[in-house]
HTML snippet that shows the backbone in 3Dmol.js (N, CA, C, O; Angstrom):
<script src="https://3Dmol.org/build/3Dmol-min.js"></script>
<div id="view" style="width:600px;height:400px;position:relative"></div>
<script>
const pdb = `
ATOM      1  N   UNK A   1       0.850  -1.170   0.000  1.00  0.00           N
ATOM      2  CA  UNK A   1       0.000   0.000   0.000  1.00  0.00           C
ATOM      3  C   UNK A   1       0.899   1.238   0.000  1.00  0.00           C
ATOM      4  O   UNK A   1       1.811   1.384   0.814  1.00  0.00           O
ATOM      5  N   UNK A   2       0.537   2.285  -1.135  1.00  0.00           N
ATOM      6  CA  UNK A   2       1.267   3.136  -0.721  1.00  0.00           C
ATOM      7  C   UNK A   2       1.116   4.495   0.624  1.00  0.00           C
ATOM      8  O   UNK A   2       0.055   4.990   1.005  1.00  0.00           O
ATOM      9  N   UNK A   3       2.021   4.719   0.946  1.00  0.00           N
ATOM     10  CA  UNK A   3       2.014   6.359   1.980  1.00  0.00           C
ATOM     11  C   UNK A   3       2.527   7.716   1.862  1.00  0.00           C
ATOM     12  O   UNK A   3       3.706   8.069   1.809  1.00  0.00           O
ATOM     13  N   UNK A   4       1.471   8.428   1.830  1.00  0.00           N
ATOM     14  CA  UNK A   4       1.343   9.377   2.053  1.00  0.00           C
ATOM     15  C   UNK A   4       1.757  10.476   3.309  1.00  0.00           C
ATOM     16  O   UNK A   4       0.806  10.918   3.952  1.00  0.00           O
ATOM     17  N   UNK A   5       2.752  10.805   3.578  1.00  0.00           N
ATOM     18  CA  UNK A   5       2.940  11.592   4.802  1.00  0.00           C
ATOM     19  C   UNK A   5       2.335  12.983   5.100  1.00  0.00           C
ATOM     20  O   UNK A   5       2.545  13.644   4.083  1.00  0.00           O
ATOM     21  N   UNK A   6       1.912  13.479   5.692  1.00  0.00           N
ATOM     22  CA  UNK A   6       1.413  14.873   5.341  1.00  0.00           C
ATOM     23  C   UNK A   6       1.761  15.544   6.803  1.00  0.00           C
ATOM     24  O   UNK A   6       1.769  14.941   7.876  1.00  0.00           O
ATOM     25  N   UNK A   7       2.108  17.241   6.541  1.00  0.00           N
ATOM     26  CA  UNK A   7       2.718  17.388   8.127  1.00  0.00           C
ATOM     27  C   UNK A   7       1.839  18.812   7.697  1.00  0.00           C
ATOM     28  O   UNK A   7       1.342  19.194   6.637  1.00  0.00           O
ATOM     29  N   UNK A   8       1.917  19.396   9.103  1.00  0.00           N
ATOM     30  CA  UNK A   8       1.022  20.499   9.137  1.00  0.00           C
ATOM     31  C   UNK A   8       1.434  21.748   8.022  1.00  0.00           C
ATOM     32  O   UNK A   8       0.658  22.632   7.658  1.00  0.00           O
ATOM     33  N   UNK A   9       2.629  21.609   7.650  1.00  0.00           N
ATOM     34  CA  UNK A   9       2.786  22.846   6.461  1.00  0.00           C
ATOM     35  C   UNK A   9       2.722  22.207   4.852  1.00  0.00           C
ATOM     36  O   UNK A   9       3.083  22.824   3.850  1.00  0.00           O
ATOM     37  N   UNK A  10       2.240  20.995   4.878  1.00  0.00           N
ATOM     38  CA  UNK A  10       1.547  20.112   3.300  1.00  0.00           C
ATOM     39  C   UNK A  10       0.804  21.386   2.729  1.00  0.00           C
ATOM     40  O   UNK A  10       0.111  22.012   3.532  1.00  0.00           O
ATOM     41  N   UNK A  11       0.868  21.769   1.614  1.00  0.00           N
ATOM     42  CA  UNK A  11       0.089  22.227   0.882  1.00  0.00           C
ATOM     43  C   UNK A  11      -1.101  21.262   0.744  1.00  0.00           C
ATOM     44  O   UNK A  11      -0.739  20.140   0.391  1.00  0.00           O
ATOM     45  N   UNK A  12      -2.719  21.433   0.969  1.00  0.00           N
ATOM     46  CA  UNK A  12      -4.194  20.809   1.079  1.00  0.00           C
ATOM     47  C   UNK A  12      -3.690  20.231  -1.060  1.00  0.00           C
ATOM     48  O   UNK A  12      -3.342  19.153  -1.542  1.00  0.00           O
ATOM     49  N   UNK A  13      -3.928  21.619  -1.679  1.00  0.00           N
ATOM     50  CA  UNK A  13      -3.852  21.025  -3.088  1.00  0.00           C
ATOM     51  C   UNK A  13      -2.991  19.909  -3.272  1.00  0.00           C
ATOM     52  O   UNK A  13      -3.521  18.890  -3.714  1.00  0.00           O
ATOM     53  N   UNK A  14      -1.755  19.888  -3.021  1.00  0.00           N
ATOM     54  CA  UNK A  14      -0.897  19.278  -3.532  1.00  0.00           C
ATOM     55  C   UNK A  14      -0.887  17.500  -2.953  1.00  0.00           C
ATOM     56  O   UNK A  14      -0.511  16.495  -3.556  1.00  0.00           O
ATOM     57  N   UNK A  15      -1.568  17.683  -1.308  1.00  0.00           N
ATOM     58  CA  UNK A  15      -2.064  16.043  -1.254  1.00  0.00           C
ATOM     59  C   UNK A  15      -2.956  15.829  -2.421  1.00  0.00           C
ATOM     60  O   UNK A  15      -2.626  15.035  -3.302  1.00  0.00           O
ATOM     61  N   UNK A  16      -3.932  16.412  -2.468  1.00  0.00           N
ATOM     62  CA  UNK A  16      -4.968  15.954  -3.260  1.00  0.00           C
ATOM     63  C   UNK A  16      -4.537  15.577  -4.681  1.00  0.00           C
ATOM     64  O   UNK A  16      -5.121  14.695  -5.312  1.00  0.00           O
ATOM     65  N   UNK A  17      -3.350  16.367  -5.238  1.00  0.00           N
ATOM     66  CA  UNK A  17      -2.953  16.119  -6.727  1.00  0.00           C
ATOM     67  C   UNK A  17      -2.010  14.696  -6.480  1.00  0.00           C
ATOM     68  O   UNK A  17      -1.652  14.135  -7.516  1.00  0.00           O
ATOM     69  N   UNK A  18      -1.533  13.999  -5.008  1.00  0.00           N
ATOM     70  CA  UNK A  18      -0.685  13.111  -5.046  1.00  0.00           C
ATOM     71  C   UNK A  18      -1.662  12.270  -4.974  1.00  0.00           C
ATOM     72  O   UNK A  18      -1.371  11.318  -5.698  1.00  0.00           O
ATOM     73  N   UNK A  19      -2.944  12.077  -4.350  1.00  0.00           N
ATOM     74  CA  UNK A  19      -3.767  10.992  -4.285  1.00  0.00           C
ATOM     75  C   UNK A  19      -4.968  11.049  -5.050  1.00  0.00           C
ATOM     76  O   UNK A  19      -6.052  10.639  -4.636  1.00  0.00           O
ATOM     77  N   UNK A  20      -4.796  11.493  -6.021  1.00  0.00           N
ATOM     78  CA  UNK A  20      -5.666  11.862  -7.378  1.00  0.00           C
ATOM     79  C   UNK A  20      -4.819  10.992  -8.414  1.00  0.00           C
ATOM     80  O   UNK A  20      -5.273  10.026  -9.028  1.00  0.00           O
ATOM     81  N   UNK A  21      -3.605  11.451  -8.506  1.00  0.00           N
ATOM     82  CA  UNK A  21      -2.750  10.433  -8.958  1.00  0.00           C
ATOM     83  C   UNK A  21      -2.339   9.001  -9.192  1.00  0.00           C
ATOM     84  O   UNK A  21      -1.955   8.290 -10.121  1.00  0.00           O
ATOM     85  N   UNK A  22      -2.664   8.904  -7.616  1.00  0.00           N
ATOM     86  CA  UNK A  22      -2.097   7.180  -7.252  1.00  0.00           C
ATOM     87  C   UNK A  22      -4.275   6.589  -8.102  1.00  0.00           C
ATOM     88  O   UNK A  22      -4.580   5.720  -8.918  1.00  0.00           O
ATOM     89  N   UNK A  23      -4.841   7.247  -7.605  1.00  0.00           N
ATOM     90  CA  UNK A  23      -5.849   6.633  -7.928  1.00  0.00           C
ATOM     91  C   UNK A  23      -6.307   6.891  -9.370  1.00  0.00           C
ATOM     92  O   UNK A  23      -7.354   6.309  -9.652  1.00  0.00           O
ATOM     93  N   UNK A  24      -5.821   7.548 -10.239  1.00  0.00           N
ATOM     94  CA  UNK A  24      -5.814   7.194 -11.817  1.00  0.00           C
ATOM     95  C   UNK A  24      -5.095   6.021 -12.263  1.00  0.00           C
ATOM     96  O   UNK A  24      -5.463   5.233 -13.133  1.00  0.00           O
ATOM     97  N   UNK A  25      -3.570   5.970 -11.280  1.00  0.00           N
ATOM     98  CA  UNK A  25      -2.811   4.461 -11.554  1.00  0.00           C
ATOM     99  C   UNK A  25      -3.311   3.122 -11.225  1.00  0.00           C
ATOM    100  O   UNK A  25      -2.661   2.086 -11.085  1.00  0.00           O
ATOM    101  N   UNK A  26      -4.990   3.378 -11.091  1.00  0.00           N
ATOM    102  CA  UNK A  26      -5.233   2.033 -11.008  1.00  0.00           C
ATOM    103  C   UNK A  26      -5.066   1.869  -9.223  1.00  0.00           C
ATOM    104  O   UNK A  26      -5.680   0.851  -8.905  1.00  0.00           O
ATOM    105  N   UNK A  27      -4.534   2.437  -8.172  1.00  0.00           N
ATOM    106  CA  UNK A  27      -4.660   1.904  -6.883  1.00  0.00           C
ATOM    107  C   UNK A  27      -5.791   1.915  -6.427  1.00  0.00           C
ATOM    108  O   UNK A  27      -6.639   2.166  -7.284  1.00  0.00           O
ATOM    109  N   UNK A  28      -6.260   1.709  -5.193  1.00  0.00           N
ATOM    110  CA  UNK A  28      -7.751   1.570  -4.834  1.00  0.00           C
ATOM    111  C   UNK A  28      -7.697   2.295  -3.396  1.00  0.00           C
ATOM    112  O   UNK A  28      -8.606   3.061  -3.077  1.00  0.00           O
ATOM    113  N   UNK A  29      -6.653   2.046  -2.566  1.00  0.00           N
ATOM    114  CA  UNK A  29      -6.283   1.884  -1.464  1.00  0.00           C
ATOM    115  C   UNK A  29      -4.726   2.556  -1.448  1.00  0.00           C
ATOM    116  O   UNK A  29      -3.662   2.180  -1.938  1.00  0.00           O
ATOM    117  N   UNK A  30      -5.188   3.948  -0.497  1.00  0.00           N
ATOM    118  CA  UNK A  30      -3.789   4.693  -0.167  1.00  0.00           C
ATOM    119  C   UNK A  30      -3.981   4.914   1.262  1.00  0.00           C
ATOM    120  O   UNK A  30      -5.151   4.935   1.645  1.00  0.00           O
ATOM    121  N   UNK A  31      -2.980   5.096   2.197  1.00  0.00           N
ATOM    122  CA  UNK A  31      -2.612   4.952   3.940  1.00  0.00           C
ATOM    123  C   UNK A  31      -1.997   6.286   3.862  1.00  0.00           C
ATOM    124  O   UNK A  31      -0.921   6.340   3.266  1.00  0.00           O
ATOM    125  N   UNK A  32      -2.500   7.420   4.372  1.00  0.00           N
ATOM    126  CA  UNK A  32      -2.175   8.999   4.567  1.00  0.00           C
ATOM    127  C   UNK A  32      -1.416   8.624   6.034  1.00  0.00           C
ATOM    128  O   UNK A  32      -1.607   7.501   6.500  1.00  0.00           O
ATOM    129  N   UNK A  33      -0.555   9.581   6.751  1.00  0.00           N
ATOM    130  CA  UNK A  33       0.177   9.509   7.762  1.00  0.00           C
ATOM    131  C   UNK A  33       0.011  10.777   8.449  1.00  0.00           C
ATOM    132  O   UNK A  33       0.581  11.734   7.924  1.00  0.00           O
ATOM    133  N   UNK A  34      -0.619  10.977   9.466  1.00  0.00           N
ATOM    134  CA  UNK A  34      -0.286  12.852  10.230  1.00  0.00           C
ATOM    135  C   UNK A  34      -0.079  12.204  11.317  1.00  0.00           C
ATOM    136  O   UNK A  34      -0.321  11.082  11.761  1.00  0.00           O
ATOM    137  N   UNK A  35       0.656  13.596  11.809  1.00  0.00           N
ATOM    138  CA  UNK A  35       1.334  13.524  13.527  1.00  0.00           C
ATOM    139  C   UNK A  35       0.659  15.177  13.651  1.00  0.00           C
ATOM    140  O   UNK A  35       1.109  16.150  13.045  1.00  0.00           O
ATOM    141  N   UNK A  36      -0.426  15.186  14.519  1.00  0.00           N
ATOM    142  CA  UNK A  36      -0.497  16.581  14.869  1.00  0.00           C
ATOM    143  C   UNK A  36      -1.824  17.179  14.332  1.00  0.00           C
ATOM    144  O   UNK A  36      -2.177  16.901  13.185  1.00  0.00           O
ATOM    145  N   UNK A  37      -2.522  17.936  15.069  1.00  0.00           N
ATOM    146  CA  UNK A  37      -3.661  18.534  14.705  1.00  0.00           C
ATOM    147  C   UNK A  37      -3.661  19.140  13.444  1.00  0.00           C
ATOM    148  O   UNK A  37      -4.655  18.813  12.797  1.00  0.00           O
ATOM    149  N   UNK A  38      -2.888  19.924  12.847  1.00  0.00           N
ATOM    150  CA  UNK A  38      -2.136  20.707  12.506  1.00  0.00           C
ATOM    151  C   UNK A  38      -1.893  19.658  10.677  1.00  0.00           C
ATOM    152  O   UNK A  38      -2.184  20.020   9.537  1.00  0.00           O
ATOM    153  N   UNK A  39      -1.346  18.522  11.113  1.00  0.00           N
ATOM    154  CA  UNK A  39      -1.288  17.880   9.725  1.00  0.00           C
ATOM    155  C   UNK A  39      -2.567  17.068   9.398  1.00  0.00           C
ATOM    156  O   UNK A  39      -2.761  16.654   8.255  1.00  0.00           O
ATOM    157  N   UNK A  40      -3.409  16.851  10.381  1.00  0.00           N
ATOM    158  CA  UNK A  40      -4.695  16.118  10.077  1.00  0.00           C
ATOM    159  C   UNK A  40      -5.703  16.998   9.626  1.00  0.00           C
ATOM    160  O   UNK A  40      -6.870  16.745   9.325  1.00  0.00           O
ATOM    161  N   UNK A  41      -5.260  17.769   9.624  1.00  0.00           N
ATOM    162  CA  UNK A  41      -6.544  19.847   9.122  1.00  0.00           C
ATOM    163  C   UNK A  41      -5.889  19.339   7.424  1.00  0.00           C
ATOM    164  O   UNK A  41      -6.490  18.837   6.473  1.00  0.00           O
ATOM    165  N   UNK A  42      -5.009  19.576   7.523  1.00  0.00           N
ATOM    166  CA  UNK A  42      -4.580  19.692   6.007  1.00  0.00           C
ATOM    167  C   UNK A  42      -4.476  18.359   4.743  1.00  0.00           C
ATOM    168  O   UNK A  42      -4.365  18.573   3.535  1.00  0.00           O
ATOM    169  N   UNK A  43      -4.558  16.698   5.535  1.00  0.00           N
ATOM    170  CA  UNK A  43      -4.549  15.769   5.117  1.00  0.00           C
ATOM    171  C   UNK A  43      -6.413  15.530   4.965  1.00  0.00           C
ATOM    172  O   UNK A  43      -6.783  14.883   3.986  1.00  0.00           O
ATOM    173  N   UNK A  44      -7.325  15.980   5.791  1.00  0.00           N
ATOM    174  CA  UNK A  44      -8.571  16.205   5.297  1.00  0.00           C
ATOM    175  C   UNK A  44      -9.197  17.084   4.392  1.00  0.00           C
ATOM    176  O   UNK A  44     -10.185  16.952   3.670  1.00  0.00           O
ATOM    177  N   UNK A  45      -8.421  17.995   4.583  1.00  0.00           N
ATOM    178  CA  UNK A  45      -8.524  18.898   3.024  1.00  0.00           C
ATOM    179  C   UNK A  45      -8.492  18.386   1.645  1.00  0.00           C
ATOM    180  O   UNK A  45      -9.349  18.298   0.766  1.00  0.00           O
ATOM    181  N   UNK A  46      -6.774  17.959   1.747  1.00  0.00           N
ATOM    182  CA  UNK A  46      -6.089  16.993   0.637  1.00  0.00           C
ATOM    183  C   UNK A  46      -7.372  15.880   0.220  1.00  0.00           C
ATOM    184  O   UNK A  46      -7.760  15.890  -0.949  1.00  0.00           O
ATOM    185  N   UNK A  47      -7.927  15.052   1.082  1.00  0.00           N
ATOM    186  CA  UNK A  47      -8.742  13.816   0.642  1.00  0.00           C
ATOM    187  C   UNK A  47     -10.319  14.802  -0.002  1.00  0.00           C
ATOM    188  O   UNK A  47     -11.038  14.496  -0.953  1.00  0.00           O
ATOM    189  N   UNK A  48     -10.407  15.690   0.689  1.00  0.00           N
ATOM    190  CA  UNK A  48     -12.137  16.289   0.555  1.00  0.00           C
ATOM    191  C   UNK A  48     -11.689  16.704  -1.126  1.00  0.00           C
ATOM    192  O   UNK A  48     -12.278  16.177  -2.070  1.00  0.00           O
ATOM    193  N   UNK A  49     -10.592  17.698  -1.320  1.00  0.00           N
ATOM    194  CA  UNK A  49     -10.280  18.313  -2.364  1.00  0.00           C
ATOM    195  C   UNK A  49      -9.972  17.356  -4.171  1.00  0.00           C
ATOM    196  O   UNK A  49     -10.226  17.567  -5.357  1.00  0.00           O
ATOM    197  N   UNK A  50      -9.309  16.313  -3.346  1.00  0.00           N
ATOM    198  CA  UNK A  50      -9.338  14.977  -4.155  1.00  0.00           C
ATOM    199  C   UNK A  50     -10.590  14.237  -4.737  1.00  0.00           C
ATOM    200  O   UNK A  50     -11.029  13.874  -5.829  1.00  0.00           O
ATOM    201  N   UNK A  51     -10.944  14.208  -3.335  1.00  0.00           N
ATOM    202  CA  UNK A  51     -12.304  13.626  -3.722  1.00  0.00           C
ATOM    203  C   UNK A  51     -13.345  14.400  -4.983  1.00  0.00           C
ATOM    204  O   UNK A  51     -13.957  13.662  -5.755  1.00  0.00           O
ATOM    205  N   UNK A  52     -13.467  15.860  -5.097  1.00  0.00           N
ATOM    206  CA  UNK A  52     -13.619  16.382  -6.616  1.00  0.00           C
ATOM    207  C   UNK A  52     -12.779  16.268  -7.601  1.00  0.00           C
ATOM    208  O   UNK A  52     -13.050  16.463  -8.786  1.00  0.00           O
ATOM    209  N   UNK A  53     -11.694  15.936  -7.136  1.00  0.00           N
ATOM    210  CA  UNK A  53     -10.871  14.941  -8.481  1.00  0.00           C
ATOM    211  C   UNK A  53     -11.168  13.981  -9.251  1.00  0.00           C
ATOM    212  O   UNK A  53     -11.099  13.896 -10.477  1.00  0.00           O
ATOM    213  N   UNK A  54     -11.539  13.179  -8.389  1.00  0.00           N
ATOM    214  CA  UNK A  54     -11.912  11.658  -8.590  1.00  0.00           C
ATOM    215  C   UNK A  54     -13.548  11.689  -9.016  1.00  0.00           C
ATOM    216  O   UNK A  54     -14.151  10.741  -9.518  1.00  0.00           O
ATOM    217  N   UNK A  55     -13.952  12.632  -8.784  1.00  0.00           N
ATOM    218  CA  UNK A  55     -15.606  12.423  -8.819  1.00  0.00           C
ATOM    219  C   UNK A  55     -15.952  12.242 -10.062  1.00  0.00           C
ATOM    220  O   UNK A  55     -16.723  11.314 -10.308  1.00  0.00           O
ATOM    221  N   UNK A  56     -15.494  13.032 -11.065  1.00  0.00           N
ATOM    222  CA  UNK A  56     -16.359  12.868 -12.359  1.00  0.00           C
ATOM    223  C   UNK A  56     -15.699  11.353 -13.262  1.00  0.00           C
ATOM    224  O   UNK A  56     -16.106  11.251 -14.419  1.00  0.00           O
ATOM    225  N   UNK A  57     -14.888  10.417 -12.838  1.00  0.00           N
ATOM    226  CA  UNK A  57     -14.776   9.123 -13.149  1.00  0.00           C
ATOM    227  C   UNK A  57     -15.477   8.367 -12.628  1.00  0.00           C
ATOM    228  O   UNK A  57     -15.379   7.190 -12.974  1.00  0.00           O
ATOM    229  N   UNK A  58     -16.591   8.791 -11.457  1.00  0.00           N
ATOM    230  CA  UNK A  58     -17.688   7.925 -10.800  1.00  0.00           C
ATOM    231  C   UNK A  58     -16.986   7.236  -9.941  1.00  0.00           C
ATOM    232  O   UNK A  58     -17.488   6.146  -9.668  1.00  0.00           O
ATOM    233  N   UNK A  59     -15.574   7.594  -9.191  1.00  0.00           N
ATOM    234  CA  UNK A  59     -15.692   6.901  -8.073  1.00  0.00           C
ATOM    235  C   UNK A  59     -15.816   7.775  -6.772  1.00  0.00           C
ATOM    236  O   UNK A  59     -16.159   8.914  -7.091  1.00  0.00           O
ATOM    237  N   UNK A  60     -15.653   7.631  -5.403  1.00  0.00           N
ATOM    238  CA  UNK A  60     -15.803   8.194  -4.777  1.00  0.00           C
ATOM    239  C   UNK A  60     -14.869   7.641  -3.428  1.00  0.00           C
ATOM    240  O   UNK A  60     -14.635   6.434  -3.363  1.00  0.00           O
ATOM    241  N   UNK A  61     -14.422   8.434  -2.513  1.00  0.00           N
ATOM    242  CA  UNK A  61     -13.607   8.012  -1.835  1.00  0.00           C
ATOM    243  C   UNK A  61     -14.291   8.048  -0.311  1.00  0.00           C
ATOM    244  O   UNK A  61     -15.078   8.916   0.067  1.00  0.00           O
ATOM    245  N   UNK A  62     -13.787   6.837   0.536  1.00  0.00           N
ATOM    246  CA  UNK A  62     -13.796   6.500   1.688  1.00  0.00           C
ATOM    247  C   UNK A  62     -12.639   6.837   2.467  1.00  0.00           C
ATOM    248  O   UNK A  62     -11.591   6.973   1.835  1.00  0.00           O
ATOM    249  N   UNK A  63     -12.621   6.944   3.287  1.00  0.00           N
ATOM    250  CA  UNK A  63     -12.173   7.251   4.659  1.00  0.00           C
ATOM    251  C   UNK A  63     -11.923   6.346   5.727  1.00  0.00           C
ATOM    252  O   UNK A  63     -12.916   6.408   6.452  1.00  0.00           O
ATOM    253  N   UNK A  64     -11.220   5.653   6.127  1.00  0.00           N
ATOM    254  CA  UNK A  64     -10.991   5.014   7.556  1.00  0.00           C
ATOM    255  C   UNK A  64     -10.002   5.648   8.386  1.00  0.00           C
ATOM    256  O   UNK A  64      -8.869   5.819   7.939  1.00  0.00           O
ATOM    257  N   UNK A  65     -10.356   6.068   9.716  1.00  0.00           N
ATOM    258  CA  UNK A  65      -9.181   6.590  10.203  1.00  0.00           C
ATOM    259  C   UNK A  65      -8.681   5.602  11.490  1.00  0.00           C
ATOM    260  O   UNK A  65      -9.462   4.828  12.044  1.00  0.00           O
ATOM    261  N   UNK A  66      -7.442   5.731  11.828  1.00  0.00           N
ATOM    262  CA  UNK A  66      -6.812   4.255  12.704  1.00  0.00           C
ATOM    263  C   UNK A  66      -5.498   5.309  13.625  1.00  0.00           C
ATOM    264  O   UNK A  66      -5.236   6.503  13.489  1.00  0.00           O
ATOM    265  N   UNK A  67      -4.912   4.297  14.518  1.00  0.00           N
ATOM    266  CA  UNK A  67      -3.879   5.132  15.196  1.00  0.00           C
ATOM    267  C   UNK A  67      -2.688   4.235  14.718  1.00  0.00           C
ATOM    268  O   UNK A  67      -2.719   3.051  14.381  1.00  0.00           O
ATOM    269  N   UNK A  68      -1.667   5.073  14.773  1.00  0.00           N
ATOM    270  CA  UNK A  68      -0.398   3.742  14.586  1.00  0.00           C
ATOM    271  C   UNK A  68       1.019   3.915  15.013  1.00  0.00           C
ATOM    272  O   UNK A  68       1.818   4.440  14.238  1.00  0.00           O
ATOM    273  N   UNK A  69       1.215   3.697  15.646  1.00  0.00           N
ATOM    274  CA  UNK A  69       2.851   4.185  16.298  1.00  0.00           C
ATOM    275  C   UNK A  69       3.867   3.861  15.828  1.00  0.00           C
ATOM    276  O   UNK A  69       4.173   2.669  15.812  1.00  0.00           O
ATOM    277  N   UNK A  70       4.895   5.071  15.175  1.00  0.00           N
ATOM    278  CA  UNK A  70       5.745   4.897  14.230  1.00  0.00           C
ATOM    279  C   UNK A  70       6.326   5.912  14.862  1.00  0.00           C
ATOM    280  O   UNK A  70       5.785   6.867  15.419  1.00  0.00           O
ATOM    281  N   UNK A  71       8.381   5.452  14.654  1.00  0.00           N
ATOM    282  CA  UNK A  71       9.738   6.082  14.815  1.00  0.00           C
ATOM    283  C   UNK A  71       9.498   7.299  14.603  1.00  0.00           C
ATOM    284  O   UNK A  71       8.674   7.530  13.719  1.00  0.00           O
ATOM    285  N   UNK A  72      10.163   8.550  15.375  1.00  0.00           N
ATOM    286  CA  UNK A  72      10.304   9.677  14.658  1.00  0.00           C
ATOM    287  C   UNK A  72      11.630  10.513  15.202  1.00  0.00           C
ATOM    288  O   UNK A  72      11.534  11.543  15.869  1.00  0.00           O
ATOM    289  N   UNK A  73      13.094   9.797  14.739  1.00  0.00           N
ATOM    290  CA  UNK A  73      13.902  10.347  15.285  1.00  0.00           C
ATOM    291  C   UNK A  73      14.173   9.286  16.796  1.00  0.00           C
ATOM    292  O   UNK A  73      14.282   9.643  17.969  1.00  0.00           O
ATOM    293  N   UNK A  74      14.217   7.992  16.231  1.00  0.00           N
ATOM    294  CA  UNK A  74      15.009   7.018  17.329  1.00  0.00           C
ATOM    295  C   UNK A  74      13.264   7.311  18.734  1.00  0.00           C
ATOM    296  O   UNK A  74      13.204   6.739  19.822  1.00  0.00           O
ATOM    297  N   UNK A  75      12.395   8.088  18.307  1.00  0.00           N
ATOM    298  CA  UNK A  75      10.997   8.598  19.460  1.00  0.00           C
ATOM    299  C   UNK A  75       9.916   7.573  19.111  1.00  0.00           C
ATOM    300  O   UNK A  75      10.037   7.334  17.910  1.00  0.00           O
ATOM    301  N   UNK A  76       9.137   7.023  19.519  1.00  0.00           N
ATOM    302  CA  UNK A  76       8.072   6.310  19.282  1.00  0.00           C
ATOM    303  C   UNK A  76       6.812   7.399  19.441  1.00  0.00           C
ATOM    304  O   UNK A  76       6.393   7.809  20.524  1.00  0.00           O
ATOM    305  N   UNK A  77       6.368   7.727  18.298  1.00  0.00           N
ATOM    306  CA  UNK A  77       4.900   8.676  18.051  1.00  0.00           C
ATOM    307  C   UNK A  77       3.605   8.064  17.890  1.00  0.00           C
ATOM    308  O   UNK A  77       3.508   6.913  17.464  1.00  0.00           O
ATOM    309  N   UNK A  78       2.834   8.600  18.131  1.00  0.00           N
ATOM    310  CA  UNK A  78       1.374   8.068  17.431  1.00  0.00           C
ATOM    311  C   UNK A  78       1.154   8.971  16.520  1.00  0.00           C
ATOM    312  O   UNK A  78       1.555  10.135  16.527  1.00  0.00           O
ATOM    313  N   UNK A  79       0.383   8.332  15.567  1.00  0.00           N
ATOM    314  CA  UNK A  79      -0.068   9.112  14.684  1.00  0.00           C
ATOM    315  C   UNK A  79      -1.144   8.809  14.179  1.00  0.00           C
ATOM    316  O   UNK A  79      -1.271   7.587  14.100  1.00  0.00           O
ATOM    317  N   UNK A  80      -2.065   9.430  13.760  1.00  0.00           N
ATOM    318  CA  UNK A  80      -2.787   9.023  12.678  1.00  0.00           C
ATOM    319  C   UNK A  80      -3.001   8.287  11.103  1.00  0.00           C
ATOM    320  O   UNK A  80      -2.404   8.496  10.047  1.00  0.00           O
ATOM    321  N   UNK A  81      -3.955   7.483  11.397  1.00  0.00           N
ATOM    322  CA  UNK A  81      -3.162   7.113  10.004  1.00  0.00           C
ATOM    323  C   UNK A  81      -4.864   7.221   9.393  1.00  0.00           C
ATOM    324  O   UNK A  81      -5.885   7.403  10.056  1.00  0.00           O
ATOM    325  N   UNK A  82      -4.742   7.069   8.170  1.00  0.00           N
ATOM    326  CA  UNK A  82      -6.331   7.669   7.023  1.00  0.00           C
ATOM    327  C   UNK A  82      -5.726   6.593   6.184  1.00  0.00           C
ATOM    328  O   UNK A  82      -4.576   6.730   5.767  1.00  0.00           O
ATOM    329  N   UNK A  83      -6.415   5.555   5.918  1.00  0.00           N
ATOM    330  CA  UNK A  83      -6.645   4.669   4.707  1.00  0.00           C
ATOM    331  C   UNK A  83      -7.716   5.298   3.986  1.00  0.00           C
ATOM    332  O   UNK A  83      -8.849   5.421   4.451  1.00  0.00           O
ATOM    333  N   UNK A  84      -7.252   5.819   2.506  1.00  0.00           N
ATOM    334  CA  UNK A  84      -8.674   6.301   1.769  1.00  0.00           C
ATOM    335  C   UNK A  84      -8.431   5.376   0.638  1.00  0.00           C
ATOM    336  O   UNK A  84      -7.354   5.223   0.063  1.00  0.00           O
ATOM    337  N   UNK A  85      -9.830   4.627   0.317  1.00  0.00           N
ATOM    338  CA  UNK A  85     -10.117   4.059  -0.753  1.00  0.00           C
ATOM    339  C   UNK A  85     -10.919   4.437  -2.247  1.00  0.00           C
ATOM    340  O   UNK A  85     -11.747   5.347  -2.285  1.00  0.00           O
ATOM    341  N   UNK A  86     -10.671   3.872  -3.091  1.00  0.00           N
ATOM    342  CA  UNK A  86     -11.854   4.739  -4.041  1.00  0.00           C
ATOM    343  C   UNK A  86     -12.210   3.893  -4.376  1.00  0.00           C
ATOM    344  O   UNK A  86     -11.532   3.017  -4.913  1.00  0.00           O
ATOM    345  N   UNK A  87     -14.003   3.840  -4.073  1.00  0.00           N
ATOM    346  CA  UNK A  87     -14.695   2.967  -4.663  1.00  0.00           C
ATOM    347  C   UNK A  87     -16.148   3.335  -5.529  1.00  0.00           C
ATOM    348  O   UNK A  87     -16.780   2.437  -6.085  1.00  0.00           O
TER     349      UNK A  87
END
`;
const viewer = $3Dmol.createViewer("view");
viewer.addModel(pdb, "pdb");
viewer.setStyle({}, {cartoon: {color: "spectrum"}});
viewer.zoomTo();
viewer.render();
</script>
């Protein structure tokens, strides 16, 4: 599956043009990554903004959101993680 990292200074457009992308290549299923209020504002943007990407090919995207604890600098973080699918 691929990932997506997004941190609170992500440009909203520019997720959306990376997972607009993966989902013209045929993926179905992409795993977004935020640490921080701050990157989860802007990784919901990215998916909402996408999601009018994707719309006029008739699919539409889902949302799951999960926690997941991953390295950051030898640190153990939580983070968020967003599996969005297009179905």
């Amino acid at each position: 599956m691929d990932i997506i990292k997004v941190s609170s200074k992500s440009v909203p457009q520019k997720v959306a043009g990376a997972l607009a992308n993966l989902f013209r290549e045929s993926i179905d299923e992409v795993e977004m990554q935020a640490i921080g209020a701050g990157a989860l504002n802007q990784a919901i943007k990215g998916i909402i903004i996408a999601r009018g990407y994707v719309a006029p090919t008739g699919k539409n995207l889902v949302c799951t959101p999960a926690f997941s604890d991953i390295l950051v600098d030898a640190e153990e973080r939580t983070a968020i993680k967003l599996i969005v699918e297009a179905k």
